[in-house]
N, CA, C and O of each residue as an XYZ file, in Angstrom:
484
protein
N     -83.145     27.331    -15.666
C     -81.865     27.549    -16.327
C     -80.813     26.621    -15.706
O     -80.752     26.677    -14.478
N     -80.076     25.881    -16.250
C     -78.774     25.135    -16.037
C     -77.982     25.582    -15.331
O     -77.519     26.613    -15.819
N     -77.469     25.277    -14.180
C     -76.246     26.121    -13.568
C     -75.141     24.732    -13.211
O     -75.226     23.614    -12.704
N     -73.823     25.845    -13.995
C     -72.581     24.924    -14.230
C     -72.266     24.636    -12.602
O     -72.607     25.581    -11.892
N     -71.756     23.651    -11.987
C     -71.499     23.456    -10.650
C     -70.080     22.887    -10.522
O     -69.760     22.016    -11.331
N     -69.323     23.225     -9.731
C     -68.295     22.469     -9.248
C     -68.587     21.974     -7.271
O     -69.158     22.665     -6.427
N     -67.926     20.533     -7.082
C     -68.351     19.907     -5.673
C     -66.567     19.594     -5.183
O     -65.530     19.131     -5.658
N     -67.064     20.168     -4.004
C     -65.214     20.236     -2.898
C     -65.917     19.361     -1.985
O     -66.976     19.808     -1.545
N     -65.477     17.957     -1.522
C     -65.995     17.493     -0.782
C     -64.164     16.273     -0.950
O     -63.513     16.194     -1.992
N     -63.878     15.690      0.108
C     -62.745     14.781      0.345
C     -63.281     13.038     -0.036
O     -62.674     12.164     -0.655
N     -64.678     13.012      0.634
C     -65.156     11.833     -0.097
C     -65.877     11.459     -1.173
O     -66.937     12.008     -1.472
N     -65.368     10.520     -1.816
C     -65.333     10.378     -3.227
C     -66.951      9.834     -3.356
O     -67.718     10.096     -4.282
N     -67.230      9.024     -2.190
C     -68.470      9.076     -2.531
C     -69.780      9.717     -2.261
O     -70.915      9.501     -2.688
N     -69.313     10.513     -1.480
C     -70.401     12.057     -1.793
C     -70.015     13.039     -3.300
O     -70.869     13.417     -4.101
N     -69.281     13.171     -3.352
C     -68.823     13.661     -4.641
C     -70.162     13.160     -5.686
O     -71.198     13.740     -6.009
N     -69.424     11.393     -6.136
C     -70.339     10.621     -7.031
C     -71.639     10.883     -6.781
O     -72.252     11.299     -7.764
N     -72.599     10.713     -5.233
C     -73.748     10.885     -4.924
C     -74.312     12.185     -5.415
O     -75.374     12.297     -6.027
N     -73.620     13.007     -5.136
C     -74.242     15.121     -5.348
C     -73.929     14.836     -6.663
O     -74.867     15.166     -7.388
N     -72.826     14.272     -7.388
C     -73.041     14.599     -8.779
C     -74.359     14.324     -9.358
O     -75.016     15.123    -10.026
N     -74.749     12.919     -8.993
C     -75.849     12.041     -9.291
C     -76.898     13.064     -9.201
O     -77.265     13.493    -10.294
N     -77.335     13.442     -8.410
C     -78.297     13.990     -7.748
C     -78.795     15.634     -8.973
O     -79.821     15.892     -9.602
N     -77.329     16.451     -8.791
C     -77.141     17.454     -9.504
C     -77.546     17.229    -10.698
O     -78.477     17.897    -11.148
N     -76.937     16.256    -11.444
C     -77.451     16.116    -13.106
C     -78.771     15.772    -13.413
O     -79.316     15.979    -14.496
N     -79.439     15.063    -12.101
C     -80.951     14.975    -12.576
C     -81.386     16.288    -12.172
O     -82.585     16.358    -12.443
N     -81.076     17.115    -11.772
C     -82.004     18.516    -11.764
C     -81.087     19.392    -13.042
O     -81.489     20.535    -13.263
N     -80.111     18.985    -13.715
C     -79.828     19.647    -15.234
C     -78.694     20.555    -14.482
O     -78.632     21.694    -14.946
N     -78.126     20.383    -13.814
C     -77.028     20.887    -13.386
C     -76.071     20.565    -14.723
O     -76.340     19.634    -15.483
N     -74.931     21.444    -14.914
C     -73.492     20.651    -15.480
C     -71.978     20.571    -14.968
O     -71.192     21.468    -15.272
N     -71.633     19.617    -14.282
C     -70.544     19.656    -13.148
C     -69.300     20.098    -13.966
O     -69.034     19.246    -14.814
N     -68.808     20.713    -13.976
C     -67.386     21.908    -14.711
C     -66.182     20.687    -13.630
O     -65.543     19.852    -14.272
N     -66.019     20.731    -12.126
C     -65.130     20.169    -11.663
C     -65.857     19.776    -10.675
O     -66.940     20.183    -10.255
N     -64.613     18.280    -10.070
C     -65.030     17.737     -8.348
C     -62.712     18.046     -7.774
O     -61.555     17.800     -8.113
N     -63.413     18.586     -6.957
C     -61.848     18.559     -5.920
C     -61.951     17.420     -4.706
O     -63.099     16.977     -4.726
N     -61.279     16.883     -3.812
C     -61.268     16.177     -2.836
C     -60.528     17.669     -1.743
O     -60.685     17.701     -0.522
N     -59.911     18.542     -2.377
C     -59.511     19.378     -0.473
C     -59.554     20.717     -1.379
O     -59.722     20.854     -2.591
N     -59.363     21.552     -0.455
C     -59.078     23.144     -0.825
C     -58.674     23.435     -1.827
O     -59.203     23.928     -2.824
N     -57.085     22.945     -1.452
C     -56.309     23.511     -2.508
C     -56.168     23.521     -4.124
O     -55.865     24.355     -4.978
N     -56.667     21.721     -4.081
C     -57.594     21.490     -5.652
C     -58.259     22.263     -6.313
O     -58.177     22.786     -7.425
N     -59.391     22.275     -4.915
C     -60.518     23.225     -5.256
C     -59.972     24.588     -6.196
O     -60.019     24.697     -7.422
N     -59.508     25.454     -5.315
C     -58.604     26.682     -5.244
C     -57.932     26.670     -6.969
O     -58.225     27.524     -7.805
N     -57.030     25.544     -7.201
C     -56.408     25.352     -8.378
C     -57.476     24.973     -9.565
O     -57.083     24.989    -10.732
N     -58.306     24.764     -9.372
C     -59.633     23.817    -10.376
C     -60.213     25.335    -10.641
O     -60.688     25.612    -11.743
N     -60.158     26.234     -9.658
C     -60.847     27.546    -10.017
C     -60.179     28.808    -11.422
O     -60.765     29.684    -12.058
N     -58.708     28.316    -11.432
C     -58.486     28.812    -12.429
C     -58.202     28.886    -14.141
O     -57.584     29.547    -14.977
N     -59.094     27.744    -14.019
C     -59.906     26.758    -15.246
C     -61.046     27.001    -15.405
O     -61.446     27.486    -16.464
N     -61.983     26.675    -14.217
C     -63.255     27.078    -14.388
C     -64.147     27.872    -13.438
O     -63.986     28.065    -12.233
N     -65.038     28.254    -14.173
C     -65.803     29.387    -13.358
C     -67.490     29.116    -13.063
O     -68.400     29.408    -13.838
N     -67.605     28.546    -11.872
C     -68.925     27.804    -11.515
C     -70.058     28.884    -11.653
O     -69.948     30.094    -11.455
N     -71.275     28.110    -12.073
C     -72.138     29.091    -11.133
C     -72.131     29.114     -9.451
O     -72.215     29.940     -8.543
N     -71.984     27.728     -9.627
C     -72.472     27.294     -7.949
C     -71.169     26.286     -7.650
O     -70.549     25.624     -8.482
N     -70.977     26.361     -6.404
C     -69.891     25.803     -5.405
C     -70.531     24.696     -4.695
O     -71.574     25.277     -4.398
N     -70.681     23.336     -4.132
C     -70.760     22.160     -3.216
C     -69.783     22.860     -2.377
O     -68.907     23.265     -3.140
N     -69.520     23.189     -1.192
C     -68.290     23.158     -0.310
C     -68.542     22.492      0.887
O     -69.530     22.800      1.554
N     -67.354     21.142      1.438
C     -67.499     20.849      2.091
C     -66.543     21.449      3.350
O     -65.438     21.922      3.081
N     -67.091     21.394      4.891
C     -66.596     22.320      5.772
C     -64.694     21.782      6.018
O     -63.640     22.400      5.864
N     -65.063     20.157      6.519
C     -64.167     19.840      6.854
C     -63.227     19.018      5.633
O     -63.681     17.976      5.161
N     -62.222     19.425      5.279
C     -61.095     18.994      4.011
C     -60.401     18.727      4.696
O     -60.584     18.976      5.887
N     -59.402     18.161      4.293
C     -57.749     17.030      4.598
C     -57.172     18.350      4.713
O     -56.608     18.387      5.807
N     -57.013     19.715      3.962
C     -55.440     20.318      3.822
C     -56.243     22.001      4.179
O     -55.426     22.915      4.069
N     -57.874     22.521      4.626
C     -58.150     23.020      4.608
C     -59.464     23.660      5.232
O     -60.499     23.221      4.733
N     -59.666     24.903      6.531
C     -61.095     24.564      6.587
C     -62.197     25.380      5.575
O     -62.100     26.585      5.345
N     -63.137     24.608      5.078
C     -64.149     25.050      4.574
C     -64.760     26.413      4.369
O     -65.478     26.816      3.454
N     -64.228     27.123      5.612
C     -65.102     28.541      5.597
C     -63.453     29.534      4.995
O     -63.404     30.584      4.354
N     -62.656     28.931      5.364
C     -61.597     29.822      4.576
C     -61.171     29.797      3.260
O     -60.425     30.632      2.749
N     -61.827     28.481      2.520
C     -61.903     28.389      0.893
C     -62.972     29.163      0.728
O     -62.862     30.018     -0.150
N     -64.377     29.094      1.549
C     -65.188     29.931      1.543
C     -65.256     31.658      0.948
O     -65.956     32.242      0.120
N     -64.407     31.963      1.641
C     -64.053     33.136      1.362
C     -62.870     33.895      0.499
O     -62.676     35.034      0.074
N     -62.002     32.277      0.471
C     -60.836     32.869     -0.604
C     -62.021     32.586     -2.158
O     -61.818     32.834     -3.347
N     -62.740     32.228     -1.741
C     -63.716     32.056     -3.327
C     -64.666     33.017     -3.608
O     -65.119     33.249     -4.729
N     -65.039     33.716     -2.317
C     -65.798     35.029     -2.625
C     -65.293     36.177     -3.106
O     -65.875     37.090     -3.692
N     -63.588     35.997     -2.660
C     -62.303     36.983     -3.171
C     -62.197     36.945     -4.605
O     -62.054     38.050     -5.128
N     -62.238     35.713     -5.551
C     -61.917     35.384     -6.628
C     -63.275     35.639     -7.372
O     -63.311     36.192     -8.471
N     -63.977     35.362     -6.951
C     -65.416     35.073     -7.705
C     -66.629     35.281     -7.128
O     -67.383     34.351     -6.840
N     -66.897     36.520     -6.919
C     -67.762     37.129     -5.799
C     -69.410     36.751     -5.912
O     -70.266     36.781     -5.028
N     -69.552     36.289     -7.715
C     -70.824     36.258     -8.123
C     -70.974     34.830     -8.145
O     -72.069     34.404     -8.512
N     -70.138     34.064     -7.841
C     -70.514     32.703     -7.323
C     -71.081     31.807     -6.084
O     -70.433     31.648     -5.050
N     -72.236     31.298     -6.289
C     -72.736     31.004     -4.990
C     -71.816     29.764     -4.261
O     -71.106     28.919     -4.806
N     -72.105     29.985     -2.822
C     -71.514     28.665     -2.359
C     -72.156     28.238     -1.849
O     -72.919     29.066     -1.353
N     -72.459     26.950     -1.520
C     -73.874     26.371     -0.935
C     -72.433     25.240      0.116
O     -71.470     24.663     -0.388
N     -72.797     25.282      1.504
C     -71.964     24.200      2.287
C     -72.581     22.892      2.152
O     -73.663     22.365      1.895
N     -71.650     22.682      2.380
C     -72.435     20.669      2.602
C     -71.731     20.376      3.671
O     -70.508     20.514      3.638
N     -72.281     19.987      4.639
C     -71.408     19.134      5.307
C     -72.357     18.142      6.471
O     -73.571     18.044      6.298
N     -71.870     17.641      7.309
C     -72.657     17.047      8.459
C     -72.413     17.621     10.008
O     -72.797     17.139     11.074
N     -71.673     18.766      9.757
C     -71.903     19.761     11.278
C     -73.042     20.059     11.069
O     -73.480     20.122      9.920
N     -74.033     20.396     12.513
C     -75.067     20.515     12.662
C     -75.420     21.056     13.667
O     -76.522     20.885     14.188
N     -73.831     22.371     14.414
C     -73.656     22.914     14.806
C     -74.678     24.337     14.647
O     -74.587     24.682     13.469
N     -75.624     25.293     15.411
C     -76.099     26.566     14.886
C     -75.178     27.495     14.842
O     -75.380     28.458     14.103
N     -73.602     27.400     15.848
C     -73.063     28.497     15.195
C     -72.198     27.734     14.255
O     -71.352     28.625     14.197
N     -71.672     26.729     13.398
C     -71.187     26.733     12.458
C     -71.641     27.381     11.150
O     -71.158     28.217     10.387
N     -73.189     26.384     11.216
C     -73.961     27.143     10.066
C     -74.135     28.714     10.368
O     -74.233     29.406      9.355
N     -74.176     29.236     11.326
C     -74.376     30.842     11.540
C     -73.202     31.425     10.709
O     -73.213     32.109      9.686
N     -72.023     30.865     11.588
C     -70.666     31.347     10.745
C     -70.569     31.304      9.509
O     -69.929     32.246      9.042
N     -71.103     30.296      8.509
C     -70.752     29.759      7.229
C     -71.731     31.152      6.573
O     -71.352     31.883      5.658
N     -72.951     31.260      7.256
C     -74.135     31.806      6.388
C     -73.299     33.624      6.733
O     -73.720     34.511      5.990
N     -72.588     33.898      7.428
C     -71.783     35.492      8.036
C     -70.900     35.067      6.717
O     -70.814     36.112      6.072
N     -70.280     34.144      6.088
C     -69.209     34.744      5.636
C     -69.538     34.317      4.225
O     -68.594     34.099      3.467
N     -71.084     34.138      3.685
C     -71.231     34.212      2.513
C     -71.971     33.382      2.026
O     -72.807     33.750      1.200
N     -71.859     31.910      2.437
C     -72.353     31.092      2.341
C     -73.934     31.616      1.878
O     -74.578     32.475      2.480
N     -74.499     30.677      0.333
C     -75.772     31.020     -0.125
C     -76.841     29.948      0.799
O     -77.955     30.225      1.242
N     -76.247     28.933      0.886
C     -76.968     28.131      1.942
C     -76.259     27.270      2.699
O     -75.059     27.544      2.704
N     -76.694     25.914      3.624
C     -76.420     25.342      4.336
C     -77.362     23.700      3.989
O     -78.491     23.374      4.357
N     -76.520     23.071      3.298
C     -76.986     21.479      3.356
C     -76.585     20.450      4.349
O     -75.493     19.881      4.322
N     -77.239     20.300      4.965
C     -76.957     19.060      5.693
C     -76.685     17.726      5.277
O     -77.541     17.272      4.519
N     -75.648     16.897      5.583
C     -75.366     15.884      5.318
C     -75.674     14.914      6.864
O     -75.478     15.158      8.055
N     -76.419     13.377      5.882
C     -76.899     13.080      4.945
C     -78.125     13.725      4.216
O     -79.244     13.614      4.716
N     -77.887     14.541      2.788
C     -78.777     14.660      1.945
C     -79.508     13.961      1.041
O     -78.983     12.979      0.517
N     -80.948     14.365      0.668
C     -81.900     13.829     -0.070
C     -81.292     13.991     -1.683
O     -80.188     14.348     -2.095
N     -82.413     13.604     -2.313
C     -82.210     14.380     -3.549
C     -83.640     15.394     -3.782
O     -83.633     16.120     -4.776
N     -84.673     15.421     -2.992
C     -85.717     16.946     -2.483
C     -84.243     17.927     -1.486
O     -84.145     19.122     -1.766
N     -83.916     17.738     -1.139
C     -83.488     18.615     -0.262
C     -82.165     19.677     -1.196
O     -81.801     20.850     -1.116
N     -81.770     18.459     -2.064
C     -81.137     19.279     -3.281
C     -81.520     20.385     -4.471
O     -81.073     21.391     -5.022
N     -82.635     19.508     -4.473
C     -83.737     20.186     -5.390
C     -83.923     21.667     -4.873
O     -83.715     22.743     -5.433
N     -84.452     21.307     -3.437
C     -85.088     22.490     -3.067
C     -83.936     23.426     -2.349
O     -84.407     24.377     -1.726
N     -82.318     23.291     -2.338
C     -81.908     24.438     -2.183
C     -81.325     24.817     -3.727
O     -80.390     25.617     -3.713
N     -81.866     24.231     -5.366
C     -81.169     25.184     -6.153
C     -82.726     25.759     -5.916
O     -82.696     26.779     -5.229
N     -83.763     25.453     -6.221
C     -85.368     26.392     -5.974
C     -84.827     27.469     -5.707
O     -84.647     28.408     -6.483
N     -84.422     27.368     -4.167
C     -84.115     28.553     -3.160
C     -83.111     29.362     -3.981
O     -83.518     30.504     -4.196
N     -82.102     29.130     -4.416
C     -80.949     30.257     -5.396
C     -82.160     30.665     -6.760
O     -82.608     31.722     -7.204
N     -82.304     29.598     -6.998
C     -83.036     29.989     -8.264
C     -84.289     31.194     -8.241
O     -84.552     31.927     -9.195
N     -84.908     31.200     -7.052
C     -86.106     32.199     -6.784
C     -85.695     33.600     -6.111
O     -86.393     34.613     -6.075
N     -83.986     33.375     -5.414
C     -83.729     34.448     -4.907
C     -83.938     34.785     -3.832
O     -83.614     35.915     -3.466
C-alpha cells in the first residue's frame, strides 16, 4: 500500500535524495520542510502517513517536533533520519515515539527495509 510521506530535513540535498529513493518504493511525498517550524506549519495542510524527521534543524530540535507531532497526529509514524549515532540519542528518539531510527548516510535497501518494518508491524 502507498504511504503519503512528508521529509523535515534542513538539507536540500537529502531532501531531493529520500525523495528519490521514497518514490521508487511508491511512496507519495504530500510535503518537504527545511526546519521545524515549516514542518509544524506544512502539517496543517497535510496529513502524512509517515514523517522523515531530521534530529538536528536550524530553528529546532528534532525530538521536540517529534513530539509536538505525536500531539497533533498521534497515528502518524515518525521515522528519524539523521547522522547521530549516538545509543542514547536513538534510545531517546525511539522513548518518545519515534517508529524507527535511520542512519545517515542512507541506502536505498535500508529505506526499503525500514517502510518493510512499518509495513509488517
Amino acid at each position: 500500500m502507498p504511504q503519503t510521506v512528508m521529509i523535515v530535513d534542513d538539507a536540500l540535498f537529502i531532501r531531493t535524495v529520500l525523495r528519490t529513493m521514497l518514490e521508487e518504493c511508491g511512496c507519495q511525498i504530500l510535503a518537504e520542510a527545511a526546519s521545524g517550524l515549516e514542518a509544524l506549519r506544512c502539517l496543517h495542510a497535510v496529513t502524512p502517513d509517515l514523517i522523515f524527521l531530521d534530529i538536528i534543524l536550524p530553528d529546532a530540535n528534532g525530538i521536540d517536533i517529534l513530539d509536538d507531532i505525536h500531539r497533533r497526529l498521534p497515528d502518524t509514524a515518525v521515522i528519524i533520519c539523521s547522522s547521530i549515532s549516538q545509543e542514547q540519542t536513538i534510545h531517546k528518539a525511539l522513548q518518545h515515539g519515534a517508529a524507527a531510527y535511520l542512519h545517515k548516510p542512507f541506502t536505498q535497501e535500508a529505506v526499503a527495509a525500514v517502510l518493510k518494518q512499518l509495513e509488517d508491524g
